[in-house]
C-alpha positions in Angstrom: -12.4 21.4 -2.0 -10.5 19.6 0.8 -9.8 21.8 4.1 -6.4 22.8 3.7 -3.8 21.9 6.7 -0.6 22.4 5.7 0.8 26.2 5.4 2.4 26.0 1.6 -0.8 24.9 0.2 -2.4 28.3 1.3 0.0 29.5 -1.8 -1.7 26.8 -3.7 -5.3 27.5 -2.6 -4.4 31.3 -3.1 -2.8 30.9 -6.6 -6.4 28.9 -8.0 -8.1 31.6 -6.3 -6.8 34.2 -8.5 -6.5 32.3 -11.7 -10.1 31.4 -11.3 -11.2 34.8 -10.4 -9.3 36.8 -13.1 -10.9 33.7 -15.8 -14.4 34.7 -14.4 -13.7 38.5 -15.1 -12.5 37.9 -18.1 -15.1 35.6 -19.3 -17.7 38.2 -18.1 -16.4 41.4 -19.7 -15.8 39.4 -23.1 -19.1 38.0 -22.7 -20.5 42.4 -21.6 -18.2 43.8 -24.9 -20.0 41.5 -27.2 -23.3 41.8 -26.0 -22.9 45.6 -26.7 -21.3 45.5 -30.0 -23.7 43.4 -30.7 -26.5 45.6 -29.4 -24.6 48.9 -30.5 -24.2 48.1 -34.2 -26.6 46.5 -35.0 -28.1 47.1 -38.3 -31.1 48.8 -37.5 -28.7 51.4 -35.0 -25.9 51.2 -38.0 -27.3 50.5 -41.1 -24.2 52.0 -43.3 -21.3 50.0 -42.6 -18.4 52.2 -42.0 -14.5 52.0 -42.0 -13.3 52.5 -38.5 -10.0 53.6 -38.2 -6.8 51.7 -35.8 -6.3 52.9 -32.6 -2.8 52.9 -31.1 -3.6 53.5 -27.8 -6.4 50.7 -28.3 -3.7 48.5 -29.6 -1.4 49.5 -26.7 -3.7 48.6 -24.1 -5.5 45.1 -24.8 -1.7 44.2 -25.7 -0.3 45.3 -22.4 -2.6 44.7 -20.3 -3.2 41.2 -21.3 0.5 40.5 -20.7 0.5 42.6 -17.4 -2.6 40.2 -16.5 -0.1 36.8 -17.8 2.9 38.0 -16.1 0.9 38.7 -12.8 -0.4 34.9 -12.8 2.7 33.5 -13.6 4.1 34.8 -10.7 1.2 34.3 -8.3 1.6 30.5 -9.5 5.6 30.3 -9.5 5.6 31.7 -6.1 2.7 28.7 -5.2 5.2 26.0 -6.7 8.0 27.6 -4.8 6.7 27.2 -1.7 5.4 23.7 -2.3 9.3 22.7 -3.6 11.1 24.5 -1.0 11.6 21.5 1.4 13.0 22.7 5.0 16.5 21.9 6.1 16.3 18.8 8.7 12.7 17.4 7.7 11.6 14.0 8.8 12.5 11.5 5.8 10.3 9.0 4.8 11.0 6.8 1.9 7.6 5.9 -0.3 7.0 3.3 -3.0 4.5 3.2 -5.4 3.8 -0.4 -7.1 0.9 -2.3 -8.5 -1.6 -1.6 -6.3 -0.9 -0.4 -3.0 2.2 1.9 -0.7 4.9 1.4 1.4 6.1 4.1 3.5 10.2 3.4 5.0 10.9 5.7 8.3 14.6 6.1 8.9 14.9 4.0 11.7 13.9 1.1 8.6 10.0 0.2 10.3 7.8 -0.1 7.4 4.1 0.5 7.0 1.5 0.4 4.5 0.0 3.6 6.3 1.9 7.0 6.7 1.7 8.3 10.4 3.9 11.5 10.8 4.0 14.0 14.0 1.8 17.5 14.0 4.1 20.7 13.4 6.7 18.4 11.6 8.1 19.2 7.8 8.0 15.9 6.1 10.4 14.7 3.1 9.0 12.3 1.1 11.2 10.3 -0.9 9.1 9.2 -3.8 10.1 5.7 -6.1 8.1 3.8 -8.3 8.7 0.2 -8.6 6.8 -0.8 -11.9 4.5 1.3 -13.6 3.8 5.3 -13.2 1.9 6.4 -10.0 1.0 9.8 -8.8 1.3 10.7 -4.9 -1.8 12.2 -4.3 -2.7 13.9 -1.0 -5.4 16.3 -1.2 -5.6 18.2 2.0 -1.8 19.1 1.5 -2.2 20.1 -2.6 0.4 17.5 -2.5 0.6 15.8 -6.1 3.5 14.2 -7.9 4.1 12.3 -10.7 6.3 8.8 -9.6 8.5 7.4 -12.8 10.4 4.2 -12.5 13.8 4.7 -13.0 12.9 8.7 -11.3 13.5 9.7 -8.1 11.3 12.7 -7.1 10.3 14.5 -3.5 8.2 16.7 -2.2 7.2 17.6 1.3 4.5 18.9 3.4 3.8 20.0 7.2 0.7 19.8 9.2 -0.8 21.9 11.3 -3.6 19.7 12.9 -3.9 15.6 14.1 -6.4 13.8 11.7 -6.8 11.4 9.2 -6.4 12.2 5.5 -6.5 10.3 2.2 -4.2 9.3 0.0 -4.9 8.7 -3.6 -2.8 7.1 -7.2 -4.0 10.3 -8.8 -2.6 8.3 -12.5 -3.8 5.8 -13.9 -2.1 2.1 -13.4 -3.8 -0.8 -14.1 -6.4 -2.9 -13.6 -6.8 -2.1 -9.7 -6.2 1.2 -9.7 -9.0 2.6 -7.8 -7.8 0.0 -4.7 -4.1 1.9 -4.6 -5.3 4.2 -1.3 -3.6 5.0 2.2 -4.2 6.8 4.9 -1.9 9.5 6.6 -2.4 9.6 10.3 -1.1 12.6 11.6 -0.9 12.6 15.3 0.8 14.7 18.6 5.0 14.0 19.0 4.3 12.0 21.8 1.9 9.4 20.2 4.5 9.1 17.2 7.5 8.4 19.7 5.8 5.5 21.0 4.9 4.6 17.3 7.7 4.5 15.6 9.6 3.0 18.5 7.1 0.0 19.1 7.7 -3.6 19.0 5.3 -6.5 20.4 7.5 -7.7 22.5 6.2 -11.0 23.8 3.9 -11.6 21.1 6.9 -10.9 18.1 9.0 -13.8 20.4 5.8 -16.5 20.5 5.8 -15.3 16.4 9.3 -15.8 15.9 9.3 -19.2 18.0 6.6 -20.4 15.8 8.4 -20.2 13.5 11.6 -21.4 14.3 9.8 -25.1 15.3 8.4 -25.6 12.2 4.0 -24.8 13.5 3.6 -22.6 10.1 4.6 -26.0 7.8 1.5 -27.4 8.8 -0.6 -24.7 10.3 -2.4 -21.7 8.7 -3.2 -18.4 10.0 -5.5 -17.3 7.7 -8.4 -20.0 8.3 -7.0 -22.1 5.6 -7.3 -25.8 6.9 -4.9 -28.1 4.9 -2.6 -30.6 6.6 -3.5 -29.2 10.5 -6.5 -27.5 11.7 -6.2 -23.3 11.2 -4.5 -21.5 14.3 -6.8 -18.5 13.2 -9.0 -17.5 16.4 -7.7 -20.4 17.9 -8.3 -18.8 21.7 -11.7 -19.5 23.6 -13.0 -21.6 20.7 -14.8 -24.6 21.2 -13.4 -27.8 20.1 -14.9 -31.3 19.8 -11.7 -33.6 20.5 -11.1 -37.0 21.1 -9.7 -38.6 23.9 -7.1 -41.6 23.6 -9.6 -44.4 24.8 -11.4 -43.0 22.0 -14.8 -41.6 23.5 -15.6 -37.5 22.3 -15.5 -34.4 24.0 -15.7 -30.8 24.1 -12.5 -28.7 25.6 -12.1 -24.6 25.2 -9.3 -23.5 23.8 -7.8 -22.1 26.8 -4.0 -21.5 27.6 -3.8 -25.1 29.6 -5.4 -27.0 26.3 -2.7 -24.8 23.8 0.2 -25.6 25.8 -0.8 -29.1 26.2 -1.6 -29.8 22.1 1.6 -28.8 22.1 3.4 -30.8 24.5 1.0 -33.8 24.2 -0.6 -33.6 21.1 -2.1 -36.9 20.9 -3.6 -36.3 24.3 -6.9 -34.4 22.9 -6.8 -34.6 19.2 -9.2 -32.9 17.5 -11.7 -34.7 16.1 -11.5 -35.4 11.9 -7.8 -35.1 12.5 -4.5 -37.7 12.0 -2.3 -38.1 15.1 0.5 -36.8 13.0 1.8 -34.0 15.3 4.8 -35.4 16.6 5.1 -34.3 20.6 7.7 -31.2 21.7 8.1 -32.3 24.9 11.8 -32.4 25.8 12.5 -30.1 23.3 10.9 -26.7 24.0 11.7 -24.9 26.8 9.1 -23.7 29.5 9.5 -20.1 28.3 9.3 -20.8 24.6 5.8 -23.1 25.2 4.9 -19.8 27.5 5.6 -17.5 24.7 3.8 -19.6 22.4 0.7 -20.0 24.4 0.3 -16.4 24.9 0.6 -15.3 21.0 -2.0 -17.8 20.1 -4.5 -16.3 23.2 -3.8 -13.3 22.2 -5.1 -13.8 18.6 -1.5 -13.6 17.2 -0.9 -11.7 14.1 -0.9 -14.1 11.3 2.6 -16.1 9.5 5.5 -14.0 9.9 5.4 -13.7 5.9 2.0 -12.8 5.9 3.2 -9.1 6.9 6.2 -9.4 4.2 3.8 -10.5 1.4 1.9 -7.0 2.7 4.3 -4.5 2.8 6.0 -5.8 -0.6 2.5 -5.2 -1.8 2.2 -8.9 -3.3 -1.5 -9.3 -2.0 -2.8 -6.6 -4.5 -2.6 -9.2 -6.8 -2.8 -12.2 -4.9 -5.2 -13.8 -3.0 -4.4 -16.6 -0.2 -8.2 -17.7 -0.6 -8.2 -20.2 -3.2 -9.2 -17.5 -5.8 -7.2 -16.3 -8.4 -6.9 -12.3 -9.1 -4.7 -10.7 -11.1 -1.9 -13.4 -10.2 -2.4 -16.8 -9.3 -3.5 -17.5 -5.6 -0.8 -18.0 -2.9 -3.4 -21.0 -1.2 -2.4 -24.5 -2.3 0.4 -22.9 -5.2 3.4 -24.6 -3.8 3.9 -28.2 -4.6 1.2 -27.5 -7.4 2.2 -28.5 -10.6 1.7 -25.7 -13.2 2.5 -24.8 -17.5 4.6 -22.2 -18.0 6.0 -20.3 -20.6 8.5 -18.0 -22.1 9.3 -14.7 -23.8 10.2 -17.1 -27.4 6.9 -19.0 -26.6 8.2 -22.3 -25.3 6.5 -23.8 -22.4 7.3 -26.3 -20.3 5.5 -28.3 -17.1 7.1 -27.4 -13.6 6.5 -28.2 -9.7 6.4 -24.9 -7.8 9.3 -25.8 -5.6 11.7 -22.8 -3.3 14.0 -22.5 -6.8 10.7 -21.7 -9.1 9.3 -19.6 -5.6 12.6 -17.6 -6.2 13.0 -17.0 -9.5 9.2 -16.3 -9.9 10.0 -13.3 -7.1 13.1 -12.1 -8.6 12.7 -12.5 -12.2 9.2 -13.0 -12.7 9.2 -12.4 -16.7 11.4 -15.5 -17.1 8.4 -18.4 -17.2 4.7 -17.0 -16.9 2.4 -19.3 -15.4 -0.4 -20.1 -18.6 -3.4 -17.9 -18.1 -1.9 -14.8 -17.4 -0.2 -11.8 -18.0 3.7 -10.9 -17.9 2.5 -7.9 -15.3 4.4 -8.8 -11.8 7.7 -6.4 -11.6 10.8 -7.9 -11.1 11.7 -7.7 -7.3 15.6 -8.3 -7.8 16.6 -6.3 -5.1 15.0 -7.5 -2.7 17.1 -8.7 0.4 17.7 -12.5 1.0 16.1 -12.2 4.6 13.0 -11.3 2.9 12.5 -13.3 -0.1 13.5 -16.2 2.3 10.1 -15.4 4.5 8.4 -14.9 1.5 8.8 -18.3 0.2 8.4 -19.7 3.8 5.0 -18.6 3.7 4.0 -19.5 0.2 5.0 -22.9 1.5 2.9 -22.8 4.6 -0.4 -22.2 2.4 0.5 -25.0 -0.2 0.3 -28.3 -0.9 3.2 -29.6 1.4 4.2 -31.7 -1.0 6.9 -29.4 -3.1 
């Protein structure tokens, strides 16, 4: 059993206690009277077979106490669930969505995570909504388990009493990867959730932003993909072989001088295998944008701004950006692909995955199935423009270029 940390789920720990000691007792003095009627009259000890009378008071007393013994553990359990559904006036809300295969925990200040990190000594409201299919919310060490219907908004709540880590579980079954639907709940001291929840990445959420604003994601990856530019991914310190403009090799690191000069001068040190296509930003970007820039990248930068959408909206449990196909199709080389796909009345019909298909694939997803697969993906039609805008900005940075 997991250690319990979380004051209600003694009254939950207590409850199975008693229903399991009470099932033992009964089991064994069941198991004792039978074993001596057995023994008592048996035919050698009782060889006339006799006509024993009723007994009232025998009736009376393995009717009552029986329902004395039922009575005693209902209560011992409604008392249990009472404490478990009592949430506390002024607990920490956090909004929590189940879908195909993974979480996404909502704070009120609207910072998203795929992890849930709470404060110690804190009652937390959980908000619970599930997008496609049923889920269960499933943390052990709290004896925290609820059933998630679509269309049902449920809560429950909980309060540690220690920092740790803790697991957290789809306790019903969902679908083809349901044993990869886990998080983890990170509780941790008031202070360390402050800075938490409050955090931004300051410099390196502007070089991400500005990255995106001139256009580098079109052609570069983040991911180690290499398609119409070489991959940004790891980009600092490595060595490159480049070559010069009077043609001769050589090999440059990856430093901050060499990032902000690709960038200004690309031509200047191209690297090697690679078209001179990069047209030069030089007169257009400011000082503090190429600064900004240059330190993301050396800092190891966190990936395409819609990487961390296609996360959180949990659209990596089913597809891959490695070339490989999962549940869904891959996101690596889909737009611009042309692909068969069909209807709910069967007809079918050849498209090119372009922004309109992007979108309507997002928001209405039964409309056309692509051929080879299953009408699984929940609709996401409320889903904010902002979003599915990044969303298809970084399907297009991992495809063919060519939509």
């Amino acid at each position: 059993m997991y250690p319990q940390v979380f004051s209600a789920a003694k009254e939950v720990d207590q409850a199975f206690l008693i229903i399991l000691g009470f099932s033992v007792f009964i089991l064994v003095a069941v198991t004792a009277t039978m074993l001596f009627f057995l023994w008592r009259y048996h035919h050698k000890r009782h060889p006339n077979a006799a006509d024993i009378k009723g007994s009232v008071w025998l009736e009376i007393v393995w009717t009552g106490l029986p329902t004395i013994i039922v009575l005693g553990l209902f209560w011992t359990g409604w008392t249990s669930f009472q404490a478990m559904r009592t949430i506390p006036e002024g607990a920490m809300e956090v909004q929590v969505e189940g879908r195909m295969w993974s979480w996404l925990f909502t704070y009120e200040n609207g910072k998203s995570a795929p992890e849930l990190v709470v404060p110690v000594n804190t009652p937390i409201k959980l908000n619970l909504k599930a997008r496609d299919v049923i889920h269960s919310f499933y943390i052990p060490a709290m004896r925290v388990k609820w059933d998630m219907v679509p269309g049902m908004d449920t809560e429950v709540w909980f309060e540690s009493d220690k920092t740790g880590e803790f697991d957290i579980f789809c306790a019903e079954y969902c679908g083809l990867k349901h044993a990869d639907m886990l998080a983890v709940l990170r509780v941790v001291e008031q202070g360390t959730f402050d800075i938490w929840i409050n955090e931004t990445k300051k410099s390196g959420q502007q070089g991400l932003k500005l990255m995106e604003e001139y256009g580098c994601f079109d052609c570069h990856s983040m991911d180690g993909s290499e398609d119409v530019a070489p991959t940004l991914m790891n980009l600092a310190g490595k060595e490159l072989l480049v070559i010069r403009p009077d043609g001769t090799e050589a090999k440059v690191t990856a430093d901050e001088a060499y990032i902000k000069q690709s960038i200004m001068e690309p031509g200047a040190l191209l690297v090697k295998d690679w078209d001179d296509d990069m047209p030069s930003f030089a007169g257009e970007m400011s000082k503090d944008d190429l600064d900004f820039i240059a330190q993301y990248l050396m800092t190891g930068g966190e990936g395409h701004p819609g990487e961390k959408l296609a996360d959180e909206e949990g659209c990596l449990a089913c597809h891959t950006t490695t070339g490989e196909d999962d549940v869904g199709p891959t996101f690596k080389g889909l737009f611009g692909e042309t692909r068969t796909v069909t209807n709910e009345a069967g007809e079918s019909k050849t498209v090119k995955i372009d922004e309109k298909y992007l979108r309507e694939a997002i928001t209405n997803p039964s409309a056309w199935i692509p051929e080879g697969y299953d009408d699984g993906m929940p609709p996401y039609d409320d889903i904010d423009e902002e979003t599915l805008e990044g969303l298809i900005k970084y399907l297009k940075s991992l495809g063919k270029g060519d939509g």
